[in-house]
C-alpha positions in Angstrom: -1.2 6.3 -5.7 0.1 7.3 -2.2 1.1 4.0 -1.5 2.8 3.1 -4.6 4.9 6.7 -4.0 5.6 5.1 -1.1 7.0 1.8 -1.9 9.2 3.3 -4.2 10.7 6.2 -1.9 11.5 3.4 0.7 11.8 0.2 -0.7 15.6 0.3 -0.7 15.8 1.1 3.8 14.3 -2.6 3.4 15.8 -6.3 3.0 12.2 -7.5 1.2 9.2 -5.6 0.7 6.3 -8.7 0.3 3.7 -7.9 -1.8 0.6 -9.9 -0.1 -2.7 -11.5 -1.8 -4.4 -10.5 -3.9 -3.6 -9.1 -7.0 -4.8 -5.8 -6.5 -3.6 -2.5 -8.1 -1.1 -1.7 -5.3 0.3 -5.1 -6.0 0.7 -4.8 -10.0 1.8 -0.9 -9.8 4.1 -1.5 -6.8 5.9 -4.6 -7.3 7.9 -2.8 -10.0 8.6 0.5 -7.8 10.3 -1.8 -5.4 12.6 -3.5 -7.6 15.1 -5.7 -6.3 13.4 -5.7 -2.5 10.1 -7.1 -4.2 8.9 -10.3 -3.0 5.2 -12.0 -4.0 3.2 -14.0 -2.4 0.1 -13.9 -4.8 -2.3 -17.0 -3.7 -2.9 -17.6 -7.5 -5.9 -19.1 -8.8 -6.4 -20.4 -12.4 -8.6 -18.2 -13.1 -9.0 -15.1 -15.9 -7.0 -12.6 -14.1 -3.9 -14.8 -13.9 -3.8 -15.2 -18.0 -3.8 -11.2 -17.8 0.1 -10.2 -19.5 0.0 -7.5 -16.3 -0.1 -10.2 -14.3 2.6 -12.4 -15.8 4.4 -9.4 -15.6 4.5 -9.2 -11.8 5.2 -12.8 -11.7 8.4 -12.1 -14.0 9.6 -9.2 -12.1 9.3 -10.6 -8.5 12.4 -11.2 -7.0 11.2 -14.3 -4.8 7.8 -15.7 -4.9 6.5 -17.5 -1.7 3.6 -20.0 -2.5 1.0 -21.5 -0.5 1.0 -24.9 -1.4 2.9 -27.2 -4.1 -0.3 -27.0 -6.0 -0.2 -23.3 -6.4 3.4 -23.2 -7.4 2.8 -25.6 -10.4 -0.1 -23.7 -11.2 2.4 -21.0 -12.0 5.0 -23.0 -13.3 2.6 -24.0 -16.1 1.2 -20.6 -16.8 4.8 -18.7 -16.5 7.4 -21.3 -17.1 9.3 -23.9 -15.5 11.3 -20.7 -14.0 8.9 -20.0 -11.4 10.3 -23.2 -9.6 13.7 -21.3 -9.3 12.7 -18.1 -8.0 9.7 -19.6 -5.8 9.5 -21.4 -2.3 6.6 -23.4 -1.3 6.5 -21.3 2.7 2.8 -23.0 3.3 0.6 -21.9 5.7 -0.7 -22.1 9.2 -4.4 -23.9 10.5 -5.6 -23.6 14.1 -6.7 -26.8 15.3 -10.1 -26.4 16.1 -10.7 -27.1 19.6 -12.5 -30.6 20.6 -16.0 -30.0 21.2 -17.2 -30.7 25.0 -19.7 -32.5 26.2 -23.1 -31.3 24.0 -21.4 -28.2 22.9 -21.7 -27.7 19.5 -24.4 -30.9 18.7 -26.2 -30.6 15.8 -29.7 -32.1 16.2 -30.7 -35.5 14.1 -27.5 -35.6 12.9 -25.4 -38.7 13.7 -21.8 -39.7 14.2 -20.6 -40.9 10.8 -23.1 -40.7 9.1 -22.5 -38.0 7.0 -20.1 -36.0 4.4 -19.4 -32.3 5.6 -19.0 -29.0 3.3 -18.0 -26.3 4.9 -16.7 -23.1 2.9 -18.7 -20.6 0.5 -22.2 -22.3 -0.9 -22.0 -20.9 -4.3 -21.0 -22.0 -8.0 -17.6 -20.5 -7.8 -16.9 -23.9 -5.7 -18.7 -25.6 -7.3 -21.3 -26.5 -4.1 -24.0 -26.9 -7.5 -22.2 -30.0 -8.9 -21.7 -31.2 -5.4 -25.0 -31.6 -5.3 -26.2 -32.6 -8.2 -23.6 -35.9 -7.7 -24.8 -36.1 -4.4 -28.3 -36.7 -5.5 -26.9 -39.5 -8.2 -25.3 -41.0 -5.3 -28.8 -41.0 -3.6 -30.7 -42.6 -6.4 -28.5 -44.6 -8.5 -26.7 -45.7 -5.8 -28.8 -45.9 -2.9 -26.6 -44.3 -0.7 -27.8 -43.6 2.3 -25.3 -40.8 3.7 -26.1 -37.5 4.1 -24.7 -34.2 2.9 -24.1 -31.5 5.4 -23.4 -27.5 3.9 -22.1 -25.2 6.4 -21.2 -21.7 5.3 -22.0 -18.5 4.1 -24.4 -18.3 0.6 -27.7 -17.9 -1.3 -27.3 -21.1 -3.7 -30.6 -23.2 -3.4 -29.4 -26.8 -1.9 -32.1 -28.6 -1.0 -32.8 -32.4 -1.7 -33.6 -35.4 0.4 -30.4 -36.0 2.5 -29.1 -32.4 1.8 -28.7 -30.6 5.3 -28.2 -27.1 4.6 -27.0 -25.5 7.9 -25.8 -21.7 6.5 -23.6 -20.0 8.9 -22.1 -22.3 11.7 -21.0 -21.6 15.3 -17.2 -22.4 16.0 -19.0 -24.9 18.4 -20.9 -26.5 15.9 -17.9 -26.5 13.3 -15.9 -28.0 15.5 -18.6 -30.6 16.3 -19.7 -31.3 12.7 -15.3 -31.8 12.2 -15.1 -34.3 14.5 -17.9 -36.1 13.6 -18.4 -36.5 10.0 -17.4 -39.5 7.9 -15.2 -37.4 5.4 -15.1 -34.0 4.5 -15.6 -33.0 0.8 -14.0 -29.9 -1.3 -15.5 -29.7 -4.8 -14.1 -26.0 -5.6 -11.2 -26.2 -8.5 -10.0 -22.7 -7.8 -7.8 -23.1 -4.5 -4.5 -22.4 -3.4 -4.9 -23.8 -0.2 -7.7 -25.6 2.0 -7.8 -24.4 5.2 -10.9 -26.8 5.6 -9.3 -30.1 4.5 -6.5 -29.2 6.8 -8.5 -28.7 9.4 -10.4 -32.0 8.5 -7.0 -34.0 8.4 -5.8 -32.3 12.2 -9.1 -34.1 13.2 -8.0 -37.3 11.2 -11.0 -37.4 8.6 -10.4 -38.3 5.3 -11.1 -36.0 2.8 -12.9 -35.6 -1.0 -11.0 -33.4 -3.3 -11.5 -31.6 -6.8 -8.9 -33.7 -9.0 -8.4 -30.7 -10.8 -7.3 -28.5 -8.1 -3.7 -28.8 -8.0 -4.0 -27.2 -4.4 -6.3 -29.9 -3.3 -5.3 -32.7 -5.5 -1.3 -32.8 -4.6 -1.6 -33.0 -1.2 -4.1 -36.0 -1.5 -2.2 -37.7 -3.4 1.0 -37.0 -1.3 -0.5 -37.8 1.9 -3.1 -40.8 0.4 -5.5 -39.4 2.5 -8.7 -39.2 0.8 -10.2 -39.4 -2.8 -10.1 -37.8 -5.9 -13.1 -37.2 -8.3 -13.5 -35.2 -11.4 -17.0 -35.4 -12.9 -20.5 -35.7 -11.1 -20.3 -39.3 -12.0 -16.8 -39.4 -10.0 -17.6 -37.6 -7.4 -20.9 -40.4 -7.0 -18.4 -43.4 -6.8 -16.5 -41.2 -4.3 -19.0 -41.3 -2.3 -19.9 -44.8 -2.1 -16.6 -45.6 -1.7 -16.5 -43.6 1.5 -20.0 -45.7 2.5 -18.3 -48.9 1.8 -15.2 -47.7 3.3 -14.6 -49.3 7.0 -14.1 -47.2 10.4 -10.3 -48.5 10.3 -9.8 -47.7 7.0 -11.3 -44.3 7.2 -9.1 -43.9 10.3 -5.9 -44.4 8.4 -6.4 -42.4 5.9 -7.5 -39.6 8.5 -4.2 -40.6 10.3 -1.9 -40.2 7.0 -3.8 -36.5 6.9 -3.0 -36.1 10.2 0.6 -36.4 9.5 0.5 -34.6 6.5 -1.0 -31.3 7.9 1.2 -31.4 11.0 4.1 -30.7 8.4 2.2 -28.7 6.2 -0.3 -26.6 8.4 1.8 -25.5 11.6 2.2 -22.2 11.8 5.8 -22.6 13.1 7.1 -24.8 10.8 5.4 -22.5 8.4 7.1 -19.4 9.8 10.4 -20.9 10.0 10.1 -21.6 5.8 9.1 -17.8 5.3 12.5 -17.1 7.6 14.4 -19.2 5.1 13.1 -17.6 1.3 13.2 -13.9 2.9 16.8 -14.9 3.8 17.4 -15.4 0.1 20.2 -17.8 0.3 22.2 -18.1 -2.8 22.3 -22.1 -3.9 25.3 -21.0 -6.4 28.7 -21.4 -4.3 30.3 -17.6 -4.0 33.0 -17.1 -6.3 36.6 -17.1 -4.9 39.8 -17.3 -7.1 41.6 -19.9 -7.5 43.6 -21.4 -5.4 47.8 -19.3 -5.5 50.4 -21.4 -7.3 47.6 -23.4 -9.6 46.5 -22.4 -13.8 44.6 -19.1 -13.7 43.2 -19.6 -16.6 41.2 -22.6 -17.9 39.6 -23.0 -21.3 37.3 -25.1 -23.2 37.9 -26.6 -26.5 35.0 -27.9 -28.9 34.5 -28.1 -32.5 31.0 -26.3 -32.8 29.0 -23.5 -30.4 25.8 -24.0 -31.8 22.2 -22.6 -30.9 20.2 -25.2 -29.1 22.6 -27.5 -28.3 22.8 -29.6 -25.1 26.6 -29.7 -25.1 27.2 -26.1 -26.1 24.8 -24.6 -23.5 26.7 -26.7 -20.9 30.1 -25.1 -22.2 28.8 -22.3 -21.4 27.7 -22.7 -17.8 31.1 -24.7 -17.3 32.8 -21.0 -18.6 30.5 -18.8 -16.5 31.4 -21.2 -13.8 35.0 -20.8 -14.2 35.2 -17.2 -14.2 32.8 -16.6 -11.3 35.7 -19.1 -9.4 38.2 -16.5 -10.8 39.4 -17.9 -13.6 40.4 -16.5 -17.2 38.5 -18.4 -19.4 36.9 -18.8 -23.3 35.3 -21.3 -25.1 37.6 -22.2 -28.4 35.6 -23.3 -31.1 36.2 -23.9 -35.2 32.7 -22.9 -35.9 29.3 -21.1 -34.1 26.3 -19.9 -34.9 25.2 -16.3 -34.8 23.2 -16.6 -31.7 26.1 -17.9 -29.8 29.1 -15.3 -31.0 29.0 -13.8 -27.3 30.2 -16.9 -25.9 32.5 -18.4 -28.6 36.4 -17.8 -29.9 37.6 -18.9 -32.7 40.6 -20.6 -32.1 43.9 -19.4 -33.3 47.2 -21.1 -33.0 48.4 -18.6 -30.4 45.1 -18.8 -28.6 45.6 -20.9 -25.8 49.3 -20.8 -23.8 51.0 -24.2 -23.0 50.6 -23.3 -19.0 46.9 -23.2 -19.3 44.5 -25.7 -19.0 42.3 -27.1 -21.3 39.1 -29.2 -21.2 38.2 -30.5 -24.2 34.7 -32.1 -25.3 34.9 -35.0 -27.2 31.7 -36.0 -29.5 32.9 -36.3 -33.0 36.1 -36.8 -35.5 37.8 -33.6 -35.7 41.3 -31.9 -36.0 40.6 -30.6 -32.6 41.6 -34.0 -31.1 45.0 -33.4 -32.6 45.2 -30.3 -30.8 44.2 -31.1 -27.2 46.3 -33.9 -27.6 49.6 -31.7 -28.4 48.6 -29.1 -25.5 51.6 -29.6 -23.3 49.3 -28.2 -20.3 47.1 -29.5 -17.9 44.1 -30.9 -19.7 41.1 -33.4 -19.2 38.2 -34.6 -21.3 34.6 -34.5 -21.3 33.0 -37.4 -23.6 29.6 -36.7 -24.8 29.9 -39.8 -26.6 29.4 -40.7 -30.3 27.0 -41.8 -32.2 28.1 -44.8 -33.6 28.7 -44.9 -37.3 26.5 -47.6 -39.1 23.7 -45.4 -38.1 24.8 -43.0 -40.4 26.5 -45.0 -43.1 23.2 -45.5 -45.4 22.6 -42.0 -44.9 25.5 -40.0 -45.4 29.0 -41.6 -45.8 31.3 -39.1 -45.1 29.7 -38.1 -41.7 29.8 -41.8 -40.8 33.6 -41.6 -41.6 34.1 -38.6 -39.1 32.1 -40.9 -35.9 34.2 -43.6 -36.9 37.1 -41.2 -36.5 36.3 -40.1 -33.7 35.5 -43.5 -31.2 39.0 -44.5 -32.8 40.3 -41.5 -31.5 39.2 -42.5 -27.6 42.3 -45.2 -27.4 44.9 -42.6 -28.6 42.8 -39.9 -25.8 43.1 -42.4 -23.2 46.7 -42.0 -23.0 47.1 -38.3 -22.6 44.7 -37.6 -20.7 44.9 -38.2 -16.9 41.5 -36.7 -15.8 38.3 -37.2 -17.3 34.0 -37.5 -17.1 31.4 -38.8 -18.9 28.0 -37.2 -19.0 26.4 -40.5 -17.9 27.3 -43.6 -16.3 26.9 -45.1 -19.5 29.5 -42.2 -21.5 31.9 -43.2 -18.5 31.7 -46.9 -19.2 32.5 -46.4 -22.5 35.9 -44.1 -21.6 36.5 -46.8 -18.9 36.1 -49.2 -22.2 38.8 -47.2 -23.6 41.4 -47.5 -21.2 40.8 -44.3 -19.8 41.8 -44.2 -15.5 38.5 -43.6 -13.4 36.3 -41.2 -15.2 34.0 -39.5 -13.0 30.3 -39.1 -13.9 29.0 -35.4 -14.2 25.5 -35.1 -15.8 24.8 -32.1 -18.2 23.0 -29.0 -16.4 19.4 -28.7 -17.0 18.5 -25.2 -15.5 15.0 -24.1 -15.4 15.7 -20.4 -15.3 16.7 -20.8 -18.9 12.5 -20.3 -19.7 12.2 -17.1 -17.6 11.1 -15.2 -20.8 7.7 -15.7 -22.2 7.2 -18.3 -25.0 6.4 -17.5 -28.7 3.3 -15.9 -28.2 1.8 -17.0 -32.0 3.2 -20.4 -31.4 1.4 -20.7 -28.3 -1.7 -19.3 -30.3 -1.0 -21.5 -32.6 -0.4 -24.8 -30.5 -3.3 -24.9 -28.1 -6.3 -25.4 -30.7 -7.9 -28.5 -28.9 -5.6 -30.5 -30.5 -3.5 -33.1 -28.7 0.6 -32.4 -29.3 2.6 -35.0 -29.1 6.3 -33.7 -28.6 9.7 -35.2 -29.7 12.7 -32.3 -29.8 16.0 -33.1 -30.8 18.0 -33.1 -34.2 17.0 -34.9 -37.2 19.2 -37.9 -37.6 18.8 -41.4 -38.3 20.2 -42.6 -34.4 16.8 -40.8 -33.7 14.4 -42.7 -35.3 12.1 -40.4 -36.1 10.7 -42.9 -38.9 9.7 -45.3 -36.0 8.0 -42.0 -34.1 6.1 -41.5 -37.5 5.1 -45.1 -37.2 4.1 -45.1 -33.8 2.1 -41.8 -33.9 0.1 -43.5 -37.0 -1.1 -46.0 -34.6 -1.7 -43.5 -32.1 -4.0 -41.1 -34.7 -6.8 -44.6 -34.0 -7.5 -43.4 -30.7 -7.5 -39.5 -31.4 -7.7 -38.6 -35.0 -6.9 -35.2 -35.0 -3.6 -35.5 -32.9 -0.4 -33.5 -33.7 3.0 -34.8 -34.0 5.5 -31.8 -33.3 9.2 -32.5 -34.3 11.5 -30.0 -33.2 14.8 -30.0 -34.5 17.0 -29.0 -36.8 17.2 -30.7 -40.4 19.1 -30.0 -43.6 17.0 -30.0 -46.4 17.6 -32.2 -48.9 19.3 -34.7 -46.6 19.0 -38.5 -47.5 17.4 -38.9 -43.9 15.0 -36.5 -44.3 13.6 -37.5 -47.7 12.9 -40.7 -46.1 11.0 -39.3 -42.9 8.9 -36.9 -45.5 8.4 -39.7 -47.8 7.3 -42.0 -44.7 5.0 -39.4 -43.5 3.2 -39.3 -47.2 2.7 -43.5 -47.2 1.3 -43.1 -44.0 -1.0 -40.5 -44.5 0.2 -38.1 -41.6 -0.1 -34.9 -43.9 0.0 -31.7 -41.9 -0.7 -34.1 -39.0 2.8 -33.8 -38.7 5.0 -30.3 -37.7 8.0 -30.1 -38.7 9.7 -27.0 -36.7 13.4 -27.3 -38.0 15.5 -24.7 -36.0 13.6 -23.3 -33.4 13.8 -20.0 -30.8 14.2 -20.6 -27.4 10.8 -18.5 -27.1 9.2 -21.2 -30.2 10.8 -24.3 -28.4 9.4 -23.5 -24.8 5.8 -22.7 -26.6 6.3 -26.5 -28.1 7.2 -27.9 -24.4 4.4 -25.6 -23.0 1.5 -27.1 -25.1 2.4 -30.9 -25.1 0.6 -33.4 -23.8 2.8 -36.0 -24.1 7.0 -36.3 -24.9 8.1 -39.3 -26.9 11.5 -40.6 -28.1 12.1 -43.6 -30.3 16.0 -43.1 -30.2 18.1 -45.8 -30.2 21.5 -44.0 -29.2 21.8 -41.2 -26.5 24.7 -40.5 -24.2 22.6 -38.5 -21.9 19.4 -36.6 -23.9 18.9 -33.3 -22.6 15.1 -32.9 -24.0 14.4 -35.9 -21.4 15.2 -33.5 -18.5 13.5 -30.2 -20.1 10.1 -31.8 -20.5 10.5 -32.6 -17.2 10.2 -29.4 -16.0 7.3 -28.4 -17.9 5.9 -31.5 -16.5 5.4 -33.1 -19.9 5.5 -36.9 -19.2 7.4 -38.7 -21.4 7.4 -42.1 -23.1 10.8 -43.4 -24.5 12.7 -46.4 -26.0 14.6 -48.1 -23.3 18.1 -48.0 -25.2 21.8 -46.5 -24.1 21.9 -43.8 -21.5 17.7 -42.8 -21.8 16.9 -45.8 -18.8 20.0 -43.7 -17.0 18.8 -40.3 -17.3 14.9 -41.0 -16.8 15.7 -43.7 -13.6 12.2 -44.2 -11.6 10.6 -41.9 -13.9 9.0 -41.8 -17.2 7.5 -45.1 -19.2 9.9 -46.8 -20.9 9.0 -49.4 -24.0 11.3 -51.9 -24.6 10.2 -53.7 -28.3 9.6 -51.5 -31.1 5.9 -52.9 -31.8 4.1 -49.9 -32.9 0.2 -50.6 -32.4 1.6 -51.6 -28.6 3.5 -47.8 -28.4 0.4 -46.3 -30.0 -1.6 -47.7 -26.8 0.7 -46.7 -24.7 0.6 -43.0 -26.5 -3.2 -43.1 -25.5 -3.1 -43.7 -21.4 0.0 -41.7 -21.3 -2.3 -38.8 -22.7 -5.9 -40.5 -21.2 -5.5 -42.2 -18.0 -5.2 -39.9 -15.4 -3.9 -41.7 -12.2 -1.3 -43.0 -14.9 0.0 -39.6 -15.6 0.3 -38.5 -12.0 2.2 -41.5 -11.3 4.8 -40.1 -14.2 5.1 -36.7 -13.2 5.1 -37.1 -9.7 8.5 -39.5 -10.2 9.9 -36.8 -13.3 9.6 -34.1 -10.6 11.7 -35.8 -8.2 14.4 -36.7 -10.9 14.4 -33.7 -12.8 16.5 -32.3 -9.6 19.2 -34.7 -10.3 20.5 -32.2 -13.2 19.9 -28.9 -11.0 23.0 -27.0 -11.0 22.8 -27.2 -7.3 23.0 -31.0 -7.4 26.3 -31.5 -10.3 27.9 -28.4 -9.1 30.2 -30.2 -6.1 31.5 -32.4 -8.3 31.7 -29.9 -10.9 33.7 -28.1 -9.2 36.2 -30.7 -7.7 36.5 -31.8 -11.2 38.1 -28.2 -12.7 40.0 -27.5 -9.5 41.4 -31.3 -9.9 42.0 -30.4 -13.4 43.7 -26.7 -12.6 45.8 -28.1 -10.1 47.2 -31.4 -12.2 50.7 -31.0 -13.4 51.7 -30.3 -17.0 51.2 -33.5 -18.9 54.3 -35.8 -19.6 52.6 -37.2 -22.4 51.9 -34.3 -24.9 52.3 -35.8 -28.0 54.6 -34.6 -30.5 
């Protein structure tokens, strides 16, 4: 209590207070009393404690969090949210180098050079020592391997067996000795933030054996290709007759690619420079400054609909915070929003926006707003989202065909009138360049992670994690979609996992031509309540959908960028798409795209996206690399060129009358 008192009475005479492992009680009472100075660096573990709501709770109210490894930062990412990638910073850690044994220092009798795989660490359950051994012994008799296994460490678990050397408590000497002499060092605990061991293994250039599911341990493996990974007793059994089999120069370069990897990743000055850095706190958003004297002051946005959910309006929105952090006046004009969105949205009036302002004006549909940004006399440029085209639609509902026709018609009479402009894509800017429009720029839609810093739907999540696998698709109902062809797919799928989930999150009018269809498609294939239908969801509801999927897949055949693409992304979903429009553009090295709609072929695909492991590591190591291309960080430079361009063009000469 004395110590939380004092945290709180002089927290604020300091620029961070860090709150150091563990997670004890001065940790999840004093985090709080510190406010705004409070910085974590928690060593996480997925164990019981870290589903505790307390503990999610200091997570939330951290200011920074400083992990210890990339492994324990997705831990949290999938426990608290993609958020915990914003306000975390993978600092790492420091390893001694053990020093070289010299001359007999250290030798451990009847033991020779390469000829065994080394423990060293705790000899209990808790790591998972007992199934070590228990595949070690498989190895010895269903194998015939002839290694041995060498425990050194602290313990009372019982590991005895022929080829099991249990040593208990090491000298440095020997430790060093039994490092520098072993054919690979093995690490079968799953509960790990960091291995100070299979650093210390890699600094002596062995290869190592890792847990592959210990994010901690498995990550850097497969980062630095410097080992193995094994799973079950039976894996861990070929692991170790693949490091038998395994020549002295292969061994070696794998122990050299560890070498390299813990030289970035285990010096304590690199490592101490990176803590510098996140208790620094630099801001990544630029610092606001007005604009510049003798340019528009104020700058608005003109759309026809703010509406909950949507990728375009939540973009509006960050362009309009954006603006007015920069200093300008600025509102969102809209005909129509929803109630969630009435903070950020004006209705526009005749009077609302003055001829000396500018105006960007986002162009997706056929609306009366096209005749008004082309009659603004002021400066003015256009965003295109693009448009669905219209024979989608034209079996389905007539008159909303009508207004897409209208509105691709509309780009040619755009074109002229407006002298700056963007697509959201490379293909959206293709399409203006189509148009006759001069040079549109390319800038991507804003996919922002801190967006999922609340905690998801709790009965959803209740709800969704029943053992069952969810496959996800999130996006609006609508015929450019698909969704019958998802349906048809995911019937395929149902022959490899029979009690699979479809999950379609979207919005959908009832009683839609469209959606009669996909319900009456879902009855002649027998999906039942196989298939969830969310309509509109919460943000809380839609992040419990991303949360518990297994797997993210889009039959669309039209999308100018696709948002939902990004987000599963970042809750390291992988995803599984239809190689059409702007999707190949927005996923680039990442993802699995299909290119033929042959549905017993997606189905397959469904099942080693979901099955094979090394399969989906290969995905989500590329989607976490690409999902950065949409940080605000990344667009925001160009972003910003873009308005000031925009605020500084002269009033248009060709208004139209």
């Amino acid at each position: 209590r004395g110590l939380v008192e004092f945290v709180e009475r002089e927290a604020p005479g300091y620029d961070a207070v860090v709150f150091a492992p563990y997670l004890y009680g001065p940790t999840l009472l004093g985090l709080e009393r510190a406010g705004d100075r409070a910085v974590l660096q928690p060593l996480l573990h997925d164990e019981t404690y870290a589903y505790l709501p307390v503990v999610e709770a200091v997570f939330r109210r951290a200011r920074r969090i400083l992990f210890i490894s990339e492994g324990e930062a997705m831990l949290a990412a999938r426990l608290y949210g993609p958020s915990m990638w914003r306000k975390g910073m993978v600092a790492g850690g420091g390893v001694e180098a053990p020093p070289s044994p010299g001359g007999d220092a250290g030798v451990v009798a009847g033991l020779e050079p390469g000829s065994y795989l080394l423990y060293l660490g705790r000899r209990d359950r808790a790591k998972n020592v007992d199934l070590l051994v228990r595949a070690y012994q498989d190895y010895r008799l269903r194998r015939s391997g002839r290694l041995r296994l060498v425990l050194g460490g602290p313990g009372n678990l019982e590991s005895s067996g022929e080829g099991v050397v249990d040593l208990g408590v090491v000298s440095d000497g020997a430790k060093a000795w039994l490092l520098s002499n072993c054919r690979a060092l093995v690490q079968p605990s799953r509960n790990e933030s960091y291995s100070r061991t299979m650093m210390e293994a890699w600094l002596r250039h062995k290869p190592v054996i890792v847990n592959a599911d210990c994010l901690a341990t498995s990550l850097a493996v497969d980062a630095s290709r410097a080992g193995w990974l094994a799973s079950t007793e039976a894996d861990w059994a070929a692991a170790f007759a693949g490091v038998e089999r395994a020549s002295g120069a292969e061994l070696l370069e794998a122990g050299q690619r560890g070498h390299r990897h813990a030289e970035e990743h285990a010096d304590w000055e690199r490592a101490t420079d990176r803590y510098e850095r996140a208790l620094d706190l630099r801001r990544s958003r630029p610092k606001p400054r007005p604009p510049a004297r003798g340019r528009t002051r104020a700058l608005h946005q003109l759309l026809p609909n703010l509406s909950y959910g949507d990728a375009i309006s939540n973009q509006a929105i960050f362009v309009c915070e954006l603006l007015r952090d920069l200093g300008y006046r600025s509102h969102i004009f809209v005909r129509h929003f929803d109630e969630p969105m009435q903070d950020f949205a004006t209705l526009l009036d005749d009077s609302a926006i003055s001829p000396r302002d500018a105006l960007l004006y986002h162009h997706s549909v056929g609306t009366d707003l096209t005749g008004v940004a082309l009659r603004h006399p002021g400066p003015k440029a256009l965003l295109y989202h693009n448009i669905t085209p219209a024979h989608f639609f034209e079996r389905w509902d007539e008159p909303f065909a009508e207004l897409l026709a209208s509105g691709r018609k509309e780009l040619g009479d755009l074109a002229s009138a407006f002298p700056l402009s963007a697509g959201d894509s490379q293909y959206n800017a293709a399409e203006l360049r189509d148009a006759g429009f001069h040079a549109p720029r390319v800038l991507p839609i804003v996919v922002e992670p801190s967006r999922w810093a609340t905690r998801p739907d709790p009965r959803w999540m209740r709800d969704l994690q029943d053992g069952r696998t969810n496959i996800l698709f999130v996006g609006r109902i609508a015929p450019n979609k698909c969704q019958h062809d998802l349906l048809e797919a995911f019937a395929e799928y149902l022959h490899y996992d029979t009690d699979a989930r479809l999950i379609i999150a979207g919005y959908w009018p009832a009683g839609h031509r469209y959606v009669t269809f996909l319900q009456a498609t879902a009855r002649r294939l027998g999906l039942g309540s196989r298939v969830l239908w969310t309509g509109t969801c919460t943000e809380a509801q839609l992040q419990a959908c991303y949360r518990t999927a297994h797997l993210f897949v889009s039959t669309s055949e039209h999308e100018g960028f696709c948002a939902p693409l990004v987000e599963a992304m970042w809750f390291d979903v992988p995803v599984l798409a239809y190689r059409s429009t702007a999707v190949p553009e927005t996923l680039a090295n990442a993802g699995l795209l299909f290119t033929e709609k042959r549905f017993t072929e997606i189905g397959a695909l469904m099942r080693l996206a979901v099955e094979d492991g090394p399969l989906r590591r290969t995905i989500l190591a590329a989607q976490r690399v690409r999902r950065a291309a949409f940080l605000p960080e990344t667009v925001l430079p160009g972003l910003i060129e873009f308005l000031e361009e925009l605020s500084g063009v002269a009033p248009s000469a060709r208004a139209a009358s």
